[in-house]
N, C-alpha and C positions, 0 to 999 in steps of 0.2 A: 322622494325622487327615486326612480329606480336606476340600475345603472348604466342603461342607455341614456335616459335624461342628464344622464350626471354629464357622459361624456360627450350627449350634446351640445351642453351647458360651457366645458370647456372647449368644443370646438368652435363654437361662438367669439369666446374670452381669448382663443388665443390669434384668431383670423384678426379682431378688431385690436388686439396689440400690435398685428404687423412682425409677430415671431420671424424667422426664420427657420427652416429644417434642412435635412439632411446631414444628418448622424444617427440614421436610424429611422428615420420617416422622411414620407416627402410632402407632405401634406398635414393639414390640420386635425383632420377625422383620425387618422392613423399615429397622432402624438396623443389627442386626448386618452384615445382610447387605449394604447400604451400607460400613460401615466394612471387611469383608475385603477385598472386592473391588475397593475404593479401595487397601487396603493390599498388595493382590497387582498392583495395575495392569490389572486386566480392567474391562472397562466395565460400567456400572450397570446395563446390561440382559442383562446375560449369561444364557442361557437357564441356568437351575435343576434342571431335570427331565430325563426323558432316559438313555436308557446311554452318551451322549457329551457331556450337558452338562458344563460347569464344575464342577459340582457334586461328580464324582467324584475330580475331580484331587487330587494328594497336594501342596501345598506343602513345602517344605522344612523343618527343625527352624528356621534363622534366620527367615523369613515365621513358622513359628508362632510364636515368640516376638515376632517386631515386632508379631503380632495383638495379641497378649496384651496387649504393651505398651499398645497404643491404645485396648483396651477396659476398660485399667486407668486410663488417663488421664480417657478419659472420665465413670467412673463418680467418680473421686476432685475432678476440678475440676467437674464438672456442667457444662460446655462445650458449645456445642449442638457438633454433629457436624460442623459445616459449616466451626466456629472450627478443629477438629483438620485438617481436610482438607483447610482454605482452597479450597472448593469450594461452589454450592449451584444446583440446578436449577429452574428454573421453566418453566413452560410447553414442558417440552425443550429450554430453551436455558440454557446452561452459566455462569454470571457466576463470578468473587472475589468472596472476602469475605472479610475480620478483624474483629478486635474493634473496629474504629474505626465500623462500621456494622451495623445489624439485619440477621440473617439476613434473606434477600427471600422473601416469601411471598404477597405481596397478592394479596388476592381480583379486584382490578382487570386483573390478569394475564390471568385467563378472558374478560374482558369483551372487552380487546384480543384475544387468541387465538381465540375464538370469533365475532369480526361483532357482539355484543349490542350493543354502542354505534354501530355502522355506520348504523342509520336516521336516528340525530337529526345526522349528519354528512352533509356534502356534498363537490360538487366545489370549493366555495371553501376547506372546510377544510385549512390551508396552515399556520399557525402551533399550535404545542402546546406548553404549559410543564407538566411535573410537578415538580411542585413539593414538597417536601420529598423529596428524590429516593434518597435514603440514598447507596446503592451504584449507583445507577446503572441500575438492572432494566429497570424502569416508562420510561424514558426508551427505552432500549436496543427493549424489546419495542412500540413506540411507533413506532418508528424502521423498525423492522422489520416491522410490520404494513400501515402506511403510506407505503410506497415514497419519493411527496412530497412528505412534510413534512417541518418542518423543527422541531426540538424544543427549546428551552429545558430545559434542567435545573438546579434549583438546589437550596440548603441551606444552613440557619446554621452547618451540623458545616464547618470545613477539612479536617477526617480523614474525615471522610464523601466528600467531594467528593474526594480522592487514591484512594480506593477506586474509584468513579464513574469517574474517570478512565483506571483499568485495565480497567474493562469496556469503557468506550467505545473504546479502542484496541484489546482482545480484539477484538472486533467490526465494527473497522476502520469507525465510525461518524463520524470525527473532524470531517466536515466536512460531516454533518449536527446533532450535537448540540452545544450550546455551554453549559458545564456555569459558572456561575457559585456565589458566595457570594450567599448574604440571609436577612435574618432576615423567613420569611414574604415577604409582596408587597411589601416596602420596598425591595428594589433592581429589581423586578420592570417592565418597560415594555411591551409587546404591544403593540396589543390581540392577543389569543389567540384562536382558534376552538373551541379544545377546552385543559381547564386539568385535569389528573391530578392527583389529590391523595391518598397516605397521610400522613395527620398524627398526631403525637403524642395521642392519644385515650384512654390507659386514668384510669379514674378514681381516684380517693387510694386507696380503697379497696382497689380490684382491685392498685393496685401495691405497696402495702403485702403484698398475700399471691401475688404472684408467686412458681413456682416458682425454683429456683436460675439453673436453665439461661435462663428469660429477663434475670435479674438478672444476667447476664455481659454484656447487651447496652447499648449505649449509654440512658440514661435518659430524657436528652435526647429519644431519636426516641419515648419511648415516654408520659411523662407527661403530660397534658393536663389538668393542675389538678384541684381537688373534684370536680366531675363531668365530667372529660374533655373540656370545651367550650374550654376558653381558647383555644387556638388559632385553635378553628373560631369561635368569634367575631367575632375578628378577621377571618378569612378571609372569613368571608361580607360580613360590613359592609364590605369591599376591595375584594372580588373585581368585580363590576361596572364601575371602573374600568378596568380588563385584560383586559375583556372585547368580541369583536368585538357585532356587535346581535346573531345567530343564535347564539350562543359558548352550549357549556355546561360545566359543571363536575363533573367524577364522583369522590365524593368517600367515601373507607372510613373506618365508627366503629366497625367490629368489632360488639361487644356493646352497644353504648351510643346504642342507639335510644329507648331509653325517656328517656336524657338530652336526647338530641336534639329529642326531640318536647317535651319539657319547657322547653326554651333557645329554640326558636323553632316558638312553637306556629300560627305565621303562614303557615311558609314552604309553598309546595304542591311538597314532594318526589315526586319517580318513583324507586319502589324495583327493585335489576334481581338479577334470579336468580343466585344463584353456588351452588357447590357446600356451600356453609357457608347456605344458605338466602337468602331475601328482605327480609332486615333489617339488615344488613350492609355495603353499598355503594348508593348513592344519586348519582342525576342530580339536577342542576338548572338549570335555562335560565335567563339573566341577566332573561330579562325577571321570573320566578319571584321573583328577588333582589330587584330595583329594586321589586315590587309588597310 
């Protein structure tokens, strides 16, 4: 079989499983072909097409069996892809991951990658904490956007934070980011100029009918009480303390804008475009909070 047949063959096996995605694909065709080429050691961009792409190459009988093997793993534990591959990409940059932390995916990635939060920052913006930091991404692409700064990362996970900590070494970040423990802003000192936030946001609801593949991930990063606010709660009634005067806060609730609005129907949020739309990731300026 060549290696488009192979990753035929799993995009077949994984549609008639009923997988789920997103952690890193959103589709069938884009997990197969993710996992061969992980599995054969060619890079994720290998061209596809072609009379001399990848595409045509014949792997060996051992490679097609370790395919098989992987795409039988995956269908049988419902593991996102990223747990099998101990691999996960964002923004074109390469981080670890295990099961000790959420595959990284935040929508705040674009925001940093693309300049969208660049206006409400300046040249004093100098200190940034992301905060509930998982694995380490958000800090990482933080670090890297902003030549700089100097970043805070933290998290109540200790397993979270050991993951974090191989990225930030991957990355040879060591001696800009200083990756601590806390639960929320209790161990937390700044002031900040700019404060990153993925928090634990899905509501009882929605976690109660997670597919499988999210339910392999840590709970912790992912539960945010009855309607997903607990956290943010607290975070907002905090956060001002931590905050420089100019300091803002960008802060992801996924789906749970209507909660949001619901929990603080006071606050005056700036909502910013991502690929997943305008309802999804939100600024807010300390002065916003304090008012």
């Amino acid at each position: 079989m060549t290696v488009l047949e192979l990753i035929e063959t799993g995009e077949r096996q994984l549609t008639q499983a009923g997988v789920v995605f997103g952690h890193g694909t959103h589709n069938a065709f884009d997990e197969a072909a993710w996992l061969v080429l992980w599995q054969l050691g060619l890079p994720l961009d290998s061209v596809l097409d072609g009379p001399d792409s990848v595409a045509s190459q014949h792997p060996t009988a051992t490679q097609q069996t370790q395919i098989a093997a992987l795409f039988a793993e995956r269908i049988r534990t419902r593991k996102p892809a990223a747990y099998l591959t101990r691999e996960a990409w964002l923004q074109g940059v390469a981080f670890y991951v295990d099961e000790r932390a959420i595959v990284p995916r935040s929508l705040i990635a674009e925001l940093l990658a693309d300049g969208a939060i660049d206006s409400w920052l300046s040249t004093a913006t100098q200190e940034v904490l992301d905060l509930c930091t998982g694995n380490g991404s958000l800090a990482v692409l933080a670090a890297l956007a902003y030549p700089d700064v100097r970043v805070d990362a933290c998290d109540i996970s200790a397993d979270a934070l050991a993951v974090a900590r191989i990225n930030v070494d991957k990355h040879g970040l060591q001696q800009r980011i200083h990756l601590f423990e806390s639960d929320g802003l209790a161990s937390v000192r700044g002031p900040y100029d700019l404060i990153l936030c993925n928090p634990p946001y899905v509501n009882a609801l929605s976690m109660a009918a997670l597919p499988l593949e999210y339910r392999a991930e840590p709970a912790l990063a992912l539960s945010g009480g009855s309607d997903g606010m607990d956290f943010i709660r607290a975070l907002l009634r905090d956060a001002p303390r931590h905050m420089a005067e100019q300091a803002v806060l960008v802060l992801e609730i996924g789906n749970e804008r209507e909660h949001f609005e619901a929990a603080f129907p006071q606050i005056e949020a700036v909502w910013l475009e991502t690929s997943a739309g305008d309802d999804q990731v939100l600024l807010l300026t300390r002065e916003a909070l304090l008012a």
